[in-house]
PAZAPA-4460 file (N, C-alpha, C; in steps of 0.05 Angstrom, whole numbers, plus 32768, in hexadecimal, padded with zeros to 4 digits):
% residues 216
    n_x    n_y    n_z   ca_x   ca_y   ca_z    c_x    c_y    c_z   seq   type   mol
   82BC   7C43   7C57   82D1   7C45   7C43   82CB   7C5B   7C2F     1      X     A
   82D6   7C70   7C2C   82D4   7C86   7C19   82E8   7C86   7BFD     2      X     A
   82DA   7C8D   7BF2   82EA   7C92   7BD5   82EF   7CA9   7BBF     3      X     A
   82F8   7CB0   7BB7   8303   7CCC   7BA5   82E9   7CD3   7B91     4      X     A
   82D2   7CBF   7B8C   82C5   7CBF   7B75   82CF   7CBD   7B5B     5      X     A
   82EC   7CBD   7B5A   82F0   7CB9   7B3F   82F3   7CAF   7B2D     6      X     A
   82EF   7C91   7B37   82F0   7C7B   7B29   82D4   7C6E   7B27     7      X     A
   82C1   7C76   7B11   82A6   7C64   7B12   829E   7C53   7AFF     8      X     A
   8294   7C3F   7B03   8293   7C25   7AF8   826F   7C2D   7AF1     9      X     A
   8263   7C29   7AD1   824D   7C31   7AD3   8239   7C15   7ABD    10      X     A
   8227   7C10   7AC1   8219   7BFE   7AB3   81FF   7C12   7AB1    11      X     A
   81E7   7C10   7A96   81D4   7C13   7A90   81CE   7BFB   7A79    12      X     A
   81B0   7BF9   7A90   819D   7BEB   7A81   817B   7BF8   7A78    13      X     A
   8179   7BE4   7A5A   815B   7BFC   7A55   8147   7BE0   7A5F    14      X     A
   8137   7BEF   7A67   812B   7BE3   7A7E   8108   7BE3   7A65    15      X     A
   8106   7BEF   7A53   80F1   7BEF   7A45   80EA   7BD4   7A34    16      X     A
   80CC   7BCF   7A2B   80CC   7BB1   7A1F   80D4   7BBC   79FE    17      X     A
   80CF   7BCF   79F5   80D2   7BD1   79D8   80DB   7BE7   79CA    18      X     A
   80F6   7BF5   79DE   80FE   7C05   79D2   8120   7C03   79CE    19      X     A
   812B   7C15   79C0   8142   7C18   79BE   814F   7C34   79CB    20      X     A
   8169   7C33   79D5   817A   7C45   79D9   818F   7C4F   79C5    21      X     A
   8190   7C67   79BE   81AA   7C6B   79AD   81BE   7C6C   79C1    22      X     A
   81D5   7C78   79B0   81ED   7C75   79B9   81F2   7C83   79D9    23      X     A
   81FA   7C7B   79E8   81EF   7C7F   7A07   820E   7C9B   7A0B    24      X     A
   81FC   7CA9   7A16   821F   7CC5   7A1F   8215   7CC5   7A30    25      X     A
   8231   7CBE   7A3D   8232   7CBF   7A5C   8251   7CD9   7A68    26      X     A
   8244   7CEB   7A78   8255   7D01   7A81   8253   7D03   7A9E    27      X     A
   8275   7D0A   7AAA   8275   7D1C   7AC4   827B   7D36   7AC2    28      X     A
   8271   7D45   7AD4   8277   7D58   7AC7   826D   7D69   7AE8    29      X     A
   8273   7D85   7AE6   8264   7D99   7B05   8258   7D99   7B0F    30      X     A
   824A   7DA4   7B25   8237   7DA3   7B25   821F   7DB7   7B1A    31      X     A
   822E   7DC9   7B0E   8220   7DE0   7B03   821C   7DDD   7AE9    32      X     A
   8222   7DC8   7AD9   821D   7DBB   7AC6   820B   7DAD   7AC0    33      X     A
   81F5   7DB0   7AA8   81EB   7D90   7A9E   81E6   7D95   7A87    34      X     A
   81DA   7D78   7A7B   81D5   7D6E   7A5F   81B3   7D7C   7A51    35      X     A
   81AA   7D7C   7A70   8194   7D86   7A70   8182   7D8B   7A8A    36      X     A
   8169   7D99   7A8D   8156   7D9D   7AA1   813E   7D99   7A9F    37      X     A
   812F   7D90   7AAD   8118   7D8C   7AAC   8108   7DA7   7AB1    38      X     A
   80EE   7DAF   7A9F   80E5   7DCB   7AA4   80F9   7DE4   7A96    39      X     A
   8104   7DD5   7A8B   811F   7DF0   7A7C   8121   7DE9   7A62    40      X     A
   811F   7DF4   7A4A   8123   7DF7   7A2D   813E   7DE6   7A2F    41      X     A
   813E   7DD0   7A10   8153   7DBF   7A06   8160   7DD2   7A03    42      X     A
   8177   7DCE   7A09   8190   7DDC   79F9   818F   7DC3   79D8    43      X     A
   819D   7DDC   79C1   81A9   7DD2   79A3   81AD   7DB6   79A8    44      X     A
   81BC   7DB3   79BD   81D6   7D9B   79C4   81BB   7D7E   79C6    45      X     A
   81AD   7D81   79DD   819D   7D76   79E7   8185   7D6C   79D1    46      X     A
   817A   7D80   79C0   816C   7D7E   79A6   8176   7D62   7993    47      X     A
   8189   7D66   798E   819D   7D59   797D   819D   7D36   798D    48      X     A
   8198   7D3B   79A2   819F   7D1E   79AA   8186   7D12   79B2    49      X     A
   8171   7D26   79AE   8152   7D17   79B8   8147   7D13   79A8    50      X     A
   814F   7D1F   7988   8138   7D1F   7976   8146   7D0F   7963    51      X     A
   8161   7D0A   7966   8174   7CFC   7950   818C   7CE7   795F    52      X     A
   819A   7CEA   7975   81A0   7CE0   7983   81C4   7CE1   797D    53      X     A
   81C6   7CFA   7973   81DD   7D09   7972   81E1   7D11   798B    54      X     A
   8202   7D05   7992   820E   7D06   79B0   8224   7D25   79A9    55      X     A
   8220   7D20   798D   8242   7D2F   7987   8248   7D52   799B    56      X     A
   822D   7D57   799E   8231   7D7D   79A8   822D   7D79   79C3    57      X     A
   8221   7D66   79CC   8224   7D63   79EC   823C   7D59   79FB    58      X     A
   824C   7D41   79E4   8262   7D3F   79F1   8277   7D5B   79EA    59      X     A
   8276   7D68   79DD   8285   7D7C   79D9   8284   7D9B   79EB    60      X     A
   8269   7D9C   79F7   8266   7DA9   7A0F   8269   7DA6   7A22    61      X     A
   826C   7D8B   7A2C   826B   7D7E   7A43   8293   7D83   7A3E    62      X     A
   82A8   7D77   7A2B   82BE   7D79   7A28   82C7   7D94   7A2E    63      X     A
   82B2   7DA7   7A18   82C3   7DCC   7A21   82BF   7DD1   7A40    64      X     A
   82B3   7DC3   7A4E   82AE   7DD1   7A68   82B9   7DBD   7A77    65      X     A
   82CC   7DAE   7A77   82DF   7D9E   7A86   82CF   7D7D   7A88    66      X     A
   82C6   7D78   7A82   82BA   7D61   7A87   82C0   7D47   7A88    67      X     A
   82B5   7D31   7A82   82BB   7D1A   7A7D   82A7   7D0D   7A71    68      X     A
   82B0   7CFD   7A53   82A0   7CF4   7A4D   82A8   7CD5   7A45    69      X     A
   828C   7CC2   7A42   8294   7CAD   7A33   8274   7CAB   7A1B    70      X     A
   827D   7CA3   7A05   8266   7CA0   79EF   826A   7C89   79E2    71      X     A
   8247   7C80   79DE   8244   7C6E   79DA   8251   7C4E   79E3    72      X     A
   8255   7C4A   79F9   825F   7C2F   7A04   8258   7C14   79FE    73      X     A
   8238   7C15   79FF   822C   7C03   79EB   8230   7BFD   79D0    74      X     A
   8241   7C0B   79BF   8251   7C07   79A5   8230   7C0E   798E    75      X     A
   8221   7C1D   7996   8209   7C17   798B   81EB   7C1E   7996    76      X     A
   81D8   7C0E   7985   81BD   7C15   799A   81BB   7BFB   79B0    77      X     A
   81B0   7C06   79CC   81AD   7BFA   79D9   818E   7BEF   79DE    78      X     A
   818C   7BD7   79D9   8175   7BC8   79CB   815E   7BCC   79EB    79      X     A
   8149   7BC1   79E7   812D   7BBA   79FB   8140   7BA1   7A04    80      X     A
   8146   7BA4   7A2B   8151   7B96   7A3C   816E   7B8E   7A3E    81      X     A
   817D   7B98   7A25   8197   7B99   7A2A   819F   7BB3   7A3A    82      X     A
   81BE   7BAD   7A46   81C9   7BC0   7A53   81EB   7BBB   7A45    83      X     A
   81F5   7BCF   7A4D   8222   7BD4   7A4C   8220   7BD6   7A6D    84      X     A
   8234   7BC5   7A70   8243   7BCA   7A86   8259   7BCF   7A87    85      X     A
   826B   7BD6   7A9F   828A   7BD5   7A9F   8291   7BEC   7A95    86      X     A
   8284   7BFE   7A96   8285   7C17   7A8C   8294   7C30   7A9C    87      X     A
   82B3   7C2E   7A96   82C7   7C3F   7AA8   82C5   7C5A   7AA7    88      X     A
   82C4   7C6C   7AB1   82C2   7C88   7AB5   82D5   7C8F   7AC5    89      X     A
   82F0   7C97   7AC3   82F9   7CAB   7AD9   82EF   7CC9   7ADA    90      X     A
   82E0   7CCE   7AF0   82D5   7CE6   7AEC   82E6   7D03   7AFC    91      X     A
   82FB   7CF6   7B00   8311   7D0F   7B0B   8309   7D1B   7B1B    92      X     A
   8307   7D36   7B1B   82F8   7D4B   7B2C   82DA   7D53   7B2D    93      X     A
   82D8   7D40   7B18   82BC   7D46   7B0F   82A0   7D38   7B2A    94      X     A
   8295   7D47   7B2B   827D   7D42   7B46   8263   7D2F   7B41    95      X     A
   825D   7D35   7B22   8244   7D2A   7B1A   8235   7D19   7B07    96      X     A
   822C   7D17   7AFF   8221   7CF5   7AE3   820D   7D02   7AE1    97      X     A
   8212   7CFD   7ABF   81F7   7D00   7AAD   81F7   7CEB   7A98    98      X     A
   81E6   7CE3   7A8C   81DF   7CCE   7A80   81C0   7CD5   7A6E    99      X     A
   81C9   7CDE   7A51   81BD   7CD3   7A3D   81BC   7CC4   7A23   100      X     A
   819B   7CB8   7A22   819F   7CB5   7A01   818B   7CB9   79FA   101      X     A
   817D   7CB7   79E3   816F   7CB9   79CF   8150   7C9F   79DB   102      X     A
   813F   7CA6   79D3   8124   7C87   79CF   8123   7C82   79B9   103      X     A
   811E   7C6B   79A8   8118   7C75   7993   8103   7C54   7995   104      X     A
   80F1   7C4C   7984   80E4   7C5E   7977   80CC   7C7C   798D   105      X     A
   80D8   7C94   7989   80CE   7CA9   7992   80D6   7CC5   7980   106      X     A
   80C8   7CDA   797F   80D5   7CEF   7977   80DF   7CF8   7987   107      X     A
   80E8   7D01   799E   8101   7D15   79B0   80FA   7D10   79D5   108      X     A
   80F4   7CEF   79D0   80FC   7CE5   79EB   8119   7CDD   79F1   109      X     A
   811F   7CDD   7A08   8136   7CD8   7A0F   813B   7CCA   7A35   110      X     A
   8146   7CBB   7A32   814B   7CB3   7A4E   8165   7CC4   7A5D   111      X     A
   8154   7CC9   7A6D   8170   7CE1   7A77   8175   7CE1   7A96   112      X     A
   8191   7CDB   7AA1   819F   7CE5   7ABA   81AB   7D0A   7ABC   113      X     A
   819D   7D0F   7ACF   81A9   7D2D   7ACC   81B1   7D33   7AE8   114      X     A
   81D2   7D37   7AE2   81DC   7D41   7AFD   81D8   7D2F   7B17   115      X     A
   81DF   7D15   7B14   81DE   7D0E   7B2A   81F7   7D00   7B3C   116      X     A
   81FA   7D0C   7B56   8213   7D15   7B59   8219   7CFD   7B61   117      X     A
   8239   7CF8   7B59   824F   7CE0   7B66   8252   7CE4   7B72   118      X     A
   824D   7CC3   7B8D   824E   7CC6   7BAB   826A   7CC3   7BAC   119      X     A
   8278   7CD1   7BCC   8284   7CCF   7BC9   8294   7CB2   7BDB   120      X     A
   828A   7CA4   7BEC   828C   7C84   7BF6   8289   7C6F   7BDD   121      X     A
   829E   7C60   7BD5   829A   7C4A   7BCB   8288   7C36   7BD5   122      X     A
   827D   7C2B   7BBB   8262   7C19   7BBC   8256   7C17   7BA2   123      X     A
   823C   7C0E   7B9D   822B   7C06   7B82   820F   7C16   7B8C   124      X     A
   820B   7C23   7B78   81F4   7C34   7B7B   81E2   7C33   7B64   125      X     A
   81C5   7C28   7B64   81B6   7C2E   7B57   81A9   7C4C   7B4C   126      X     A
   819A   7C4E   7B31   8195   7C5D   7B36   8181   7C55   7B1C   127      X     A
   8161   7C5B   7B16   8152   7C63   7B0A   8149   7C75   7AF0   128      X     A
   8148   7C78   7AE4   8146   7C8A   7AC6   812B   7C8D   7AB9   129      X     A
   8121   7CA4   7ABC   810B   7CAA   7AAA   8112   7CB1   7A8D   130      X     A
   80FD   7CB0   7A81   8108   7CBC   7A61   80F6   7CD4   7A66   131      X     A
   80FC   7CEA   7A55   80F8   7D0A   7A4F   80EC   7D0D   7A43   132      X     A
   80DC   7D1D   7A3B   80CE   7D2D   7A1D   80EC   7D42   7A19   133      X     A
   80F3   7D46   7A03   8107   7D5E   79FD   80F2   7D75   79FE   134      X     A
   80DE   7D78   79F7   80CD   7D88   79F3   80CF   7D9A   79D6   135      X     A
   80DC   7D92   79D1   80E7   7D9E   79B4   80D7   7D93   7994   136      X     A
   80C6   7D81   7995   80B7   7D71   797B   80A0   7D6B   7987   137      X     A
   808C   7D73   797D   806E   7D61   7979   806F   7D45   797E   138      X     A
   8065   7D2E   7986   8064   7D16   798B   8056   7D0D   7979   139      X     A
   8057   7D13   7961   8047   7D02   7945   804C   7CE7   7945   140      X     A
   805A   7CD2   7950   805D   7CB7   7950   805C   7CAE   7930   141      X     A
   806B   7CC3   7918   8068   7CB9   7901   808B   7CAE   78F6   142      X     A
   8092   7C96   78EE   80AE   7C8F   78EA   80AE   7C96   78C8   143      X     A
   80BE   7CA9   78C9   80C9   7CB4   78B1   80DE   7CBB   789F   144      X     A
   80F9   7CB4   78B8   8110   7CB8   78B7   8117   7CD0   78C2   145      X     A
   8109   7CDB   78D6   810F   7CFE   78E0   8126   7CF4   78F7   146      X     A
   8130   7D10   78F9   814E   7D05   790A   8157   7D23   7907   147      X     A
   8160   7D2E   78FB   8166   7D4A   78F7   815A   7D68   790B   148      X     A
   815A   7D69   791C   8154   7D88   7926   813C   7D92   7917   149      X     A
   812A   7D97   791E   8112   7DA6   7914   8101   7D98   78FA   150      X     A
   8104   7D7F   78FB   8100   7D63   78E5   80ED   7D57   78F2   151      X     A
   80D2   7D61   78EC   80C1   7D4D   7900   80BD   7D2D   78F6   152      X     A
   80B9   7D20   7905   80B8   7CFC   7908   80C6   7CED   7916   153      X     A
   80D0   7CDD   790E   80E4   7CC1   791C   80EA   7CB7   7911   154      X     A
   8109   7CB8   791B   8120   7CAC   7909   8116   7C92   78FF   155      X     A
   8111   7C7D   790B   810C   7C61   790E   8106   7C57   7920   156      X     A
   80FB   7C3E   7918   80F9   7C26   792F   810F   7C0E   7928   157      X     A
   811F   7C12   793B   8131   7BFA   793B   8131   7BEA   7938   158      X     A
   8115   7BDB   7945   8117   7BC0   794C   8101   7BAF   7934   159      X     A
   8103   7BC5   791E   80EA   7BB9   790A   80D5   7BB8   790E   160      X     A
   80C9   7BC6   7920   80AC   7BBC   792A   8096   7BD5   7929   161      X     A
   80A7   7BEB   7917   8091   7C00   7912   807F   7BFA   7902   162      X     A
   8068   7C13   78FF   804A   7C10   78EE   8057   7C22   78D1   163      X     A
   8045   7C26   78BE   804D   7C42   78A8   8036   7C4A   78A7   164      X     A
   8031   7C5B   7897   8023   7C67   7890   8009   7C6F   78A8   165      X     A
   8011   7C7A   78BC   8008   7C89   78CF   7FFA   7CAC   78CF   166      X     A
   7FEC   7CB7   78D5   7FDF   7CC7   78CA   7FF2   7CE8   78E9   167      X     A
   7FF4   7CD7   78FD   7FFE   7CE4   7909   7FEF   7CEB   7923   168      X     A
   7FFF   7CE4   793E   7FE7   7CE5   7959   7FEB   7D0E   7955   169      X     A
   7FDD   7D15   7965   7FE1   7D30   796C   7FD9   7D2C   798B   170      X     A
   7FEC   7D39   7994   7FE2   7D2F   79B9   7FE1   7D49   79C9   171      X     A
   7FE3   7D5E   79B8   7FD3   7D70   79C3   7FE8   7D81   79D4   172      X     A
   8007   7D77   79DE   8016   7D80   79E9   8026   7D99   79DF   173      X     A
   8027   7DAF   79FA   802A   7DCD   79F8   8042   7DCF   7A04   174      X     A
   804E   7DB4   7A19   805F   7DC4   7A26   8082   7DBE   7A17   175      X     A
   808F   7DDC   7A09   809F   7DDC   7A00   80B8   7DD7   7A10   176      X     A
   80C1   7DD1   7A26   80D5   7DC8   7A34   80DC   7DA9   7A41   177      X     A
   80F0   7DA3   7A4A   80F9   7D8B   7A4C   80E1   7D80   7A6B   178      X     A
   80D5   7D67   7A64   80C0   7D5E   7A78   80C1   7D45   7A7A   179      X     A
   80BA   7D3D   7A8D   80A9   7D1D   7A8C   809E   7D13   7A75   180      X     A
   80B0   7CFF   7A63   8098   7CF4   7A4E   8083   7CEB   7A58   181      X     A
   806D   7CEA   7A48   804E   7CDC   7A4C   8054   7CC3   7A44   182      X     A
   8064   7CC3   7A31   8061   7CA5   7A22   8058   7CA8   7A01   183      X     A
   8051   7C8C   79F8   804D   7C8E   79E0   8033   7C89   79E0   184      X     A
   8021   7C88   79D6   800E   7C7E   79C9   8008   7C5C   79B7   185      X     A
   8010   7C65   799E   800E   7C4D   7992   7FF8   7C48   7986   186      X     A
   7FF2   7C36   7977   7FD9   7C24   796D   7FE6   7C0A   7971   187      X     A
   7FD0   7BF8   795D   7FD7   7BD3   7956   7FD4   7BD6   7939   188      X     A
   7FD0   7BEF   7923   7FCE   7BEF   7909   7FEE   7BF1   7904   189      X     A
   7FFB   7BDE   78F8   8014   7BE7   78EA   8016   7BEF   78CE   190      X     A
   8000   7BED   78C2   7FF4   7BFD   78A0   7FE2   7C16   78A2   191      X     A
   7FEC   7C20   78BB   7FD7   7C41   78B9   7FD4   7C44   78DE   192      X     A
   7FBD   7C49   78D9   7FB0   7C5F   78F9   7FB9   7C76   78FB   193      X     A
   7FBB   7C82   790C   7FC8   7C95   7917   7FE7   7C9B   791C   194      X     A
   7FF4   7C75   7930   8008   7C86   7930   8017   7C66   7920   195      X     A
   8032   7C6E   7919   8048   7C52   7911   804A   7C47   792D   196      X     A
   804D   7C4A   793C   8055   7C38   795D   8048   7C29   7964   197      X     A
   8048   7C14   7970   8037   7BFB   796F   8034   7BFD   7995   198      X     A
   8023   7BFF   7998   801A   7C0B   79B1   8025   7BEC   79CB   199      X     A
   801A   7BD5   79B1   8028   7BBB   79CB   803D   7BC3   79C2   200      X     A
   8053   7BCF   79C6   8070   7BC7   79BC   8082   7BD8   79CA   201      X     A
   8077   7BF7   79BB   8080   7C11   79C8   807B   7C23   79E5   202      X     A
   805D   7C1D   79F1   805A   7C28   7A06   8073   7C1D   7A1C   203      X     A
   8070   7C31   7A33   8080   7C2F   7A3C   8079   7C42   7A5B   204      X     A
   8085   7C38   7A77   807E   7C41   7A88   809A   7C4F   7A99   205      X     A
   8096   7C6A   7AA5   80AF   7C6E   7AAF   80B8   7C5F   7AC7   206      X     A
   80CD   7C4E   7AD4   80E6   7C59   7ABC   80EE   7C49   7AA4   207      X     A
   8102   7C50   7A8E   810B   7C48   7A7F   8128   7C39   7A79   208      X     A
   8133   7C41   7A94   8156   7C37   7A99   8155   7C2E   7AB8   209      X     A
   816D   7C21   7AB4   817A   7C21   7ADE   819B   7C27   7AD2   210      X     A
   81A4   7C32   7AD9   81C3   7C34   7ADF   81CD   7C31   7AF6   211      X     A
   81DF   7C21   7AF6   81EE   7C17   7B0D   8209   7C23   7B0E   212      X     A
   8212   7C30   7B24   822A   7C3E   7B21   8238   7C31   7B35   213      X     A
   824F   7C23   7B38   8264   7C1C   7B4F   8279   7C30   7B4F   214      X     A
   827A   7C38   7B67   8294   7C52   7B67   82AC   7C3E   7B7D   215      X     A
   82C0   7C3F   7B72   82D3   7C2F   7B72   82E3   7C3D   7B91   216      X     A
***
């Protein structure tokens, strides 16, 4: 039984024990298109949504170049083990799925789908999610309220469960482009150490999502 692809039915879940998702952007869009690459410099757009979890310039690029988008479906952050389902996409002509958001607590991790193409046979298709380094901020694991473009820290910890007064990890990382996160670090000091992240809480192993896509 074959189908047009253009009708896709999409669920994500965060699959992590102690983190949060921001607002989840989900796009179809070319195939000569994406949100981002692995081994390739953040674009502005991409910056904005790893280090602060601003969707606003990605969905607006993904829009100037014919796209499709839906933002934020979860109405919000998407907590440690929750998921949105029921998540309608007509993706028209459009060939491909991308899918990000934000980690937080992290400075410019992000869980990211890039370019991955809509089959074209109806059915339910899994699919897996690593989170990213943006490559764009230092990994200081310090929560300070940073969120802004070139603002080093972290916005927050959602879930109440950060440290303060952290001195700051330095992890020694050079590579300026979008990669494989390592992960966090952490301590068990929530009145100091090195970093605010509470190492039982925040660590985390890839992957970080499953999205389930049914193409109708």
């Amino acid at each position: 039984m074959s189908a047009n692809a253009a009708e896709v039915e999409i669920s994500v879940v965060n699959l992590t024990h102690g983190n949060h998702f921001t607002p989840l952007f989900i796009a179809a869009h070319d195939a000569d298109s994406h949100l981002f690459q692995v081994g390739e410099m953040a674009t502005p757009a991409l910056q904005k949504m790893a280090e602060g979890g601003d969707i606003a310039d990605l969905d607006a690029a993904v829009m100037g170049a014919g796209g499709v988008t839906v933002t934020n479906p979860a109405m919000g952050l998407l907590a440690p083990g929750a998921n949105v389902s029921d998540v309608m996409l007509d993706s028209m002509e459009m060939t491909h799925l991308s899918i990000v958001a934000m980690v937080l607590p992290t400075n410019d991790a992000f869980m990211g789908l890039d370019g991955w193409e809509i089959p074209t046979e109806a059915g339910t298709y899994t699919v897996y999610v690593n989170a990213y380094d943006a490559g764009t901020e230092a990994n200081d694991e310090v929560i300070n309220g940073g969120g802004m473009s070139g603002v080093a820290g972290i916005p927050a910890a959602p879930g109440g469960d950060g440290g303060m007064n952290g001195t700051g990890v330095m992890d020694g990382a050079t590579n300026g482009y979008v990669h494989t996160h390592p992960g966090v670090l952490g301590d068990t000091d929530p009145a100091g150490g090195a970093s605010d992240l509470d190492s039982r809480i925040h660590r985390w192993l890839n992957p970080v999502a499953k999205v389930v896509v049914t193409v109708k």
